[in-house]
GUVEX-550892 format. One record per residue (C-alpha): y, x, z. Coordinates in steps of 0.02 Angstrom, whole numbers, plus 50000, padded with zeros to 5 digits. Layout:
# GUVEX-550892
YXZ ...
//
This chain:
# GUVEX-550892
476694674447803 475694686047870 475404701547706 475794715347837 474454726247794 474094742147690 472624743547610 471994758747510 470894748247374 469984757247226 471384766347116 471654762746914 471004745946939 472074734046810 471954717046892 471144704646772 472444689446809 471134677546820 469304676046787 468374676846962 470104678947013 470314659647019 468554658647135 469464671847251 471034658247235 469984644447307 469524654347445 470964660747481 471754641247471 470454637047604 470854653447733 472744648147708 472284629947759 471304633447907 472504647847948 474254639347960 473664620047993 472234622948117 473774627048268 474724611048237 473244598648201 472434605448373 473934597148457 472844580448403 471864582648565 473094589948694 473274572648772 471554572348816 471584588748887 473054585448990 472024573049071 470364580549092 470994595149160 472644588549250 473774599549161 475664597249086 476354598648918 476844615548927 475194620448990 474254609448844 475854618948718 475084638348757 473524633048677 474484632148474 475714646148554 474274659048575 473404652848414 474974656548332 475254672848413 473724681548355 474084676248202 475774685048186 475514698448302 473744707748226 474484713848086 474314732448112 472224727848190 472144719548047 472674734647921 471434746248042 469974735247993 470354731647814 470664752247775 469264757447867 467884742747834 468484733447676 469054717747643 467584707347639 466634712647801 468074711547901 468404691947831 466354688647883 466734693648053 468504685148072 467454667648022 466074670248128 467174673848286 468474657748237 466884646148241 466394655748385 467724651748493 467914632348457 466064630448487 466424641148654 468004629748682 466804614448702 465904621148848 467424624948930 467814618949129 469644627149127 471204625749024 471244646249048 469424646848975 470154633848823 471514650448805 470334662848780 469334653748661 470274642948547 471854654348572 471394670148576 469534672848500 469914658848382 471534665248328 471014681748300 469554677048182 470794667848069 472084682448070 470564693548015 470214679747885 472004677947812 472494695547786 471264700247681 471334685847576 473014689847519 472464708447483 471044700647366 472024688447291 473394702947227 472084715847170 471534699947062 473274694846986 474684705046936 475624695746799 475184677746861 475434683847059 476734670747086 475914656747034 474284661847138 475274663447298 476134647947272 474404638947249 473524649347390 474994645547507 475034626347477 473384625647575 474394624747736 474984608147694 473344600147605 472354606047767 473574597747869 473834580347800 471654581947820 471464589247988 472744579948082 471874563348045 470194572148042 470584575948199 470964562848310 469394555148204 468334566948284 468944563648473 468824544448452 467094545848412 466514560748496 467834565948627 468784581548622 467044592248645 466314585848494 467754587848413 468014606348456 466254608148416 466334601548241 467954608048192 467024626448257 465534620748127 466814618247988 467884635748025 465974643547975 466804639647784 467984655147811 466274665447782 465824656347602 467654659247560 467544677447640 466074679947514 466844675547364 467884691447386 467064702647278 467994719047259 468424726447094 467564738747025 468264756847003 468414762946812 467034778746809 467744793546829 468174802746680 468944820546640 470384825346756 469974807646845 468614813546978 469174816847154 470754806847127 471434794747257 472594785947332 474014796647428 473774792647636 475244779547677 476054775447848 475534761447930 477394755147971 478804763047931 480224760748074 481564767547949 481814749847881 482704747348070 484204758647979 484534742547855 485874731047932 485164716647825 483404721247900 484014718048066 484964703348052 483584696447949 482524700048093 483644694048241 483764678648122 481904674648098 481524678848281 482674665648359 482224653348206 480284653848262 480784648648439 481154631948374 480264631848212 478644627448278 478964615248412 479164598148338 477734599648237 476724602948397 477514587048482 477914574748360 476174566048379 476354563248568 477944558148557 477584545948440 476214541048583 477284540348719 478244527548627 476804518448618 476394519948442 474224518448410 473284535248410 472794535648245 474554531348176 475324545048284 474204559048197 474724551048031 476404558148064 475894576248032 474964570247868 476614563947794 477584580847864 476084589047763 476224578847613 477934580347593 477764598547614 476444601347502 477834598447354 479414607247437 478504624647437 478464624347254 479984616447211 481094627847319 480184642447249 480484637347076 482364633747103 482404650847230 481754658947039 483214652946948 484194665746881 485734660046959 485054657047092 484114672547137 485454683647180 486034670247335 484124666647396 484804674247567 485934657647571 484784646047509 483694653047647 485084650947775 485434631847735 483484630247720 483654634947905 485154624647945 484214609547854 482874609947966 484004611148103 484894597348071 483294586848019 482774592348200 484254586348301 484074570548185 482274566848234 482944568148444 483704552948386 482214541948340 481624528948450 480274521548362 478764525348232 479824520748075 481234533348149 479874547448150 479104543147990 481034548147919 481084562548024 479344569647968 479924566247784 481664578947813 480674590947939 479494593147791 480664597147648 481684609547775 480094617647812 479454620447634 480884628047595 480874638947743 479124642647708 479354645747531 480974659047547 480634668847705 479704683347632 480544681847449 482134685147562 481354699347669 480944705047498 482574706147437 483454712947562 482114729647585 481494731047429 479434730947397 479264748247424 479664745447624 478894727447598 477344729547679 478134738747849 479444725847864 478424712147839 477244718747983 478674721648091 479534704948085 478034697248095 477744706448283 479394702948320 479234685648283 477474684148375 478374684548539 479654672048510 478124660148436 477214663248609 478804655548701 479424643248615 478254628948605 477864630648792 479794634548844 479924616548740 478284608748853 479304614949021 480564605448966 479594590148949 478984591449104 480524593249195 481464581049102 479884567449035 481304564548898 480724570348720 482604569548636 483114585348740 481554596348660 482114590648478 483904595748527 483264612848607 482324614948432 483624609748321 485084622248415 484044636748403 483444636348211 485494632048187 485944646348280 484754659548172 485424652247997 487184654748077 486624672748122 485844676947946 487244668247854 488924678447964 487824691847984 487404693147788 489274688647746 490154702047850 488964715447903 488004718547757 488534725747603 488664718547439 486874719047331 485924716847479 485574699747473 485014701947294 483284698247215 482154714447159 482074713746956 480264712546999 478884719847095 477744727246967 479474734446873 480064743647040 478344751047095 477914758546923 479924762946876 479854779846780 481424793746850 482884790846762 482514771346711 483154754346782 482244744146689 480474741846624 479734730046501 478094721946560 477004727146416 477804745646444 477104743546629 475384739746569 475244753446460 476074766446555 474634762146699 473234762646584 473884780046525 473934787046703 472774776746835 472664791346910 474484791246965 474814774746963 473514762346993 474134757147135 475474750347088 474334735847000 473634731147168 474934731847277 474904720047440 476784721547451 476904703647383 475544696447480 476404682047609 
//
């Protein structure tokens, strides 16, 4: 998630598929971590903040809502700062202000001040920290890209089976203000990973090289609205993240609220994490199947309708062993979801209208990640009956696979569902040719950086 940004990085640049690329790996592990686990394992302390400052669960559910939000929804900021600052400046300041505002959080008197800080300052430094990461790690792999987003994007479950417990740690033996204030300490990391990001040096300018550069690009292109499978993939996705998000952000009080010990209530997202940590890769090995390639827009849909299902299950449990299951389901369903969202987005738009897309669903999906752990907390409070938020949940992320599966089967034509023969093939085809050999690639960029360069660093790919 989140690789909705164009960035106009130094030109004829072949990217050295390893070396310090693996240092700018690490980091980038660490920004993913922080980036996708920090809003769930912050649900650790909502419990105490519902009683210090007399608030409900829907009040206590904004708080990973708005963290979420500006994560999604400062794509195109995020592609302002990049193109005009670079990479690595813009990743300094995005880890100073997300230690900034959890420090700030710990001072704060008012649930609206807790908003502003570990919402929306928060937030927005990890949104300026993940980005950018992605745009390094794909100058710094071309041939092995795969792998390194596969590794980069397991952080989010490795940082959540540590922060969760790490986490309610910190507010037994320091409160929820110590807590916030350590956890700020620890986001200061983002700016040691941010540093590793050394850009790639430009090749000197030789004859009929000098004043060469990149052609100017649109931010977003709104054509990819003309696709039919670009719309129902985004009508899809949108009603998906309503209910995507909200067990994950419960699960641990209601394992409290049945009475289940504080510490083994936060273990539930470490097992949801665990068991996460090796779905992403499996479903994006079997997604990479050649046989299965071609359907990854209905492996994504019963990815969807398997979390669903796991959902309406988990409404069902009524004690800790009957969570424990749940979390175990919930997390294969959501590595898979997590692991063929954007490979599907991919296929149905191509890479060359990648980038726009990606930003554009993303926005799209930032407001229905704003409302649906919240419209889930309302519910709680009017009810006091956990069951009916699982069942809210698990309807809505079975309604979007039923929209992207009909919607796929009759509205969109055949081929659209397919896989793209690969991304470096399509963004350096020559006219006239459907297929290129890898080694052909390579050497056709090294005889024309000038013209194609690009195409060797291309964020396209980076979710």
């Amino acid at each position: 998630m989140g690789g909705a940004v164009v960035d106009d990085g130094p030109t004829g640049i072949m990217a050295p598929d390893g070396g310090w690329g693996w240092a700018v790996l690490f980091g980038c592990f660490v920004i993913t971590g922080f980036s996708y686990a920090f809003p769930k394992a912050v649900s650790v302390f909502f419990k105490e903040l519902m009683r210090e400052f007399g608030i409900g669960y829907s009040d206590s559910a904004w708080i990973s809502s708005i963290l979420l939000a500006m994560l999604y929804g400062t794509g195109p900021l995020c592609s302002v700062c990049v193109n005009r600052f670079g990479c690595r400046p813009v990743m300094l300041v995005g880890g100073l202000l997300a230690s900034l505002g959890m420090v700030a959080a710990s001072f704060c008197t008012s649930i609206v001040q807790i908003y502003l800080t570990t919402g929306v300052l928060t937030g927005l430094g990890l949104a300026l920290n993940f980005q950018p990461s992605l745009i390094m790690l794909n100058r710094y792999f071309s041939q092995r890209r795969p792998l390194a987003n596969g590794l980069a994007a397991a952080g989010s479950p490795v940082f959540l089976c540590a922060l969760s417990p790490l986490g309610q740690l910190l507010q037994d033996q320091y409160g929820w203000r110590g807590g916030f204030l350590i956890l700020g300490g620890m986001l200061l990391n983002c700016c040691v990973c941010a540093a590793l990001m050394r850009p790639l040096e430009p090749p000197r300018a030789g004859a009929g090289q000098a004043g060469t550069g990149r052609p100017a690009q649109r931010l977003l292109d709104l054509s990819v609205f003309r696709d039919c499978g670009f719309v129902i993939y985004a009508l899809a996705a949108s009603i998906m993240v309503l209910g995507l998000f909200v067990p994950p952000v419960f699960v641990v009080s209601y394992a409290k609220d049945l009475a289940v010990p504080d510490t083994q209530a936060a273990f539930l997202l470490t097992v949801l994490g665990f068991i996460d940590i090796f779905a992403r890769p499996t479903a994006g090995f079997v997604a990479g199947l050649q046989r299965v390639r071609p359907y990854s827009v209905y492996l994504f849909s019963f990815a969807m309708f398997f979390n669903g299902v796991a959902d309406l299950g988990g409404s069902t449990a009524s004690d800790y062993g009957g969570l424990v299951v749940f979390c175990i389901f919930f997390g294969i369903s959501y590595g898979m979801v997590g692991a063929l969202q954007f490979e599907v987005l991919m296929a149905i738009v191509g890479t060359q209208k990648f980038s726009s897309a990606i930003g554009l669903v993303l926005l799209l999906e930032a407001v229905a990640v704003l409302i649906g752990p919240p419209s889930g907390g309302k519910l709680l409070d009017a009810t006091h009956v956990y069951k009916y938020v699982f069942i809210l949940a698990g309807t809505e992320v079975l309604s979007s696979s039923l929209v992207l599966l009909l919607g796929n089967a009759f509205c969109v034509g055949k081929g659209k569902g397919r896989a793209p023969t690969g991304v470096e093939e399509e963004l350096s085809k020559p006219p006239g040719e459907l297929r290129v050999d890898s080694r052909e690639v390579e050497c056709f960029l090294k005889g024309g950086p000038e013209k194609n360069g690009e195409a060797a660093h291309s964020p396209e790919t980076s979710v």
